[in-house]
N, C-alpha and C positions, 0 to 999 in steps of 0.2 A: 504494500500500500504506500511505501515511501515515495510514488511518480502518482499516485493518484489512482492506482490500482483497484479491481475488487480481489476478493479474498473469498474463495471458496471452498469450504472442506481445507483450510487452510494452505490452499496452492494460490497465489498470487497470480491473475489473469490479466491480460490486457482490454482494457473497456470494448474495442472491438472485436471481441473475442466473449462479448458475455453473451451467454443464448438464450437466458432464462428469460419468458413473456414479462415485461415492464408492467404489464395491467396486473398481471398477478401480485408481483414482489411488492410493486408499492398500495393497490388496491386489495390483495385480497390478504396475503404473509402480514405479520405484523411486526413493523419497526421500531425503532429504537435507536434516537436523535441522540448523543451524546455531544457534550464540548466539556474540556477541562480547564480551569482558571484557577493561577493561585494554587496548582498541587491537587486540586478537588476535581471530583468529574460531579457532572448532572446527567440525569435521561429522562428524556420523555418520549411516550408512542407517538405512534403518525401514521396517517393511512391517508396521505396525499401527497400532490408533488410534482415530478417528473426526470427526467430521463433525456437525453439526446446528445446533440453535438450543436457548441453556439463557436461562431466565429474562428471553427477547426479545431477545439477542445471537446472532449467528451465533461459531459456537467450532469450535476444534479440538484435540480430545485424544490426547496420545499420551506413553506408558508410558515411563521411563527406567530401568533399573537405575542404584542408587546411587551403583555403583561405574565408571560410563563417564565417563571424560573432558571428555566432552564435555556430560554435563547442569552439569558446575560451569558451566559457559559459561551456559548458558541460565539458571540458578540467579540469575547476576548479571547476565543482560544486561535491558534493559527489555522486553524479546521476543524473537520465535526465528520462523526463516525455514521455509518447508518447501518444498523445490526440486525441481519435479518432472522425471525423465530419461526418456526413452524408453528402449525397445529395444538402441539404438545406445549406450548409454554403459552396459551391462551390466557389463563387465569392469571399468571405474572403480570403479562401482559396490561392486562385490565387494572393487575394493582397498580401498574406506573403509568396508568392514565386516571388514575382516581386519587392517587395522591400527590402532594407537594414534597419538592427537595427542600422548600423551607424549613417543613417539621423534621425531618427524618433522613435519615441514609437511607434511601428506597434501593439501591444497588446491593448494598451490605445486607439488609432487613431480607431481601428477594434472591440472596445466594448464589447472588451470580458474580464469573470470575475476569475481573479486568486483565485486558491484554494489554500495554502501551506497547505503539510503534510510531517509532518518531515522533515523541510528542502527544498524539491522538490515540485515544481509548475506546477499543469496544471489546466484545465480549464472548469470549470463550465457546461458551454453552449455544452461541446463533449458528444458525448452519451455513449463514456467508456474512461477509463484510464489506463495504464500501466507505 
């Protein structure tokens, strides 16, 4: 991921090389937005966005309200993780769209296990990373 890579089954891929349907990963799989500031990460779900290629870059966009916690993280961090879940981690899921990083370590609290690379955080237990 250090060029901007995704990360599948922990093999490092080229964006034009990813094959998986874009409507599913960000529509239907459920994500997990990280950015870390100051030594901390944050994460929140998302299940919107997009995908493609702007100006001969492969890019990935995706909407934050102002007021989430979790975009000041991204705000400061040099980049931001998007960590993809299956099925099976549903109910996680749900917890880190229902709760705030204000009150709580929702990472630590939900078991899951931080990978840094270069900087940017995501997470073990996803079955890919971008």
């Amino acid at each position: 991921m250090k060029n901007g890579g995704f990360r599948m089954s922990f093999k490092e891929i080229a964006p034009e090389n990813f094959e998986e349907s874009v409507f599913k990963v960000i529509g239907k799989d459920w994500l997990l937005l990280a950015g870390t500031k100051d030594g901390k990460t944050n994460a929140m779900t998302a299940s919107w966005g997009g995908m493609g290629v702007m100006w001969g870059k492969p890019v990935a966009f995706l909407v934050i309200r102002p007021q989430r916690y979790t975009k000041e993280f991204i705000d400061r961090a040099e980049g931001l993780t998007i960590s993809v879940f299956g099925e099976d981690k549903r109910k996680m899921m749900s917890y880190f769209g229902s709760v705030s990083g204000r009150d709580e370590d929702k990472i630590a609290k939900a078991g899951l296990t931080p990978v840094e690379d270069n900087g940017r955080v995501y997470f073990e237990e996803a079955r890919m990373a971008l």
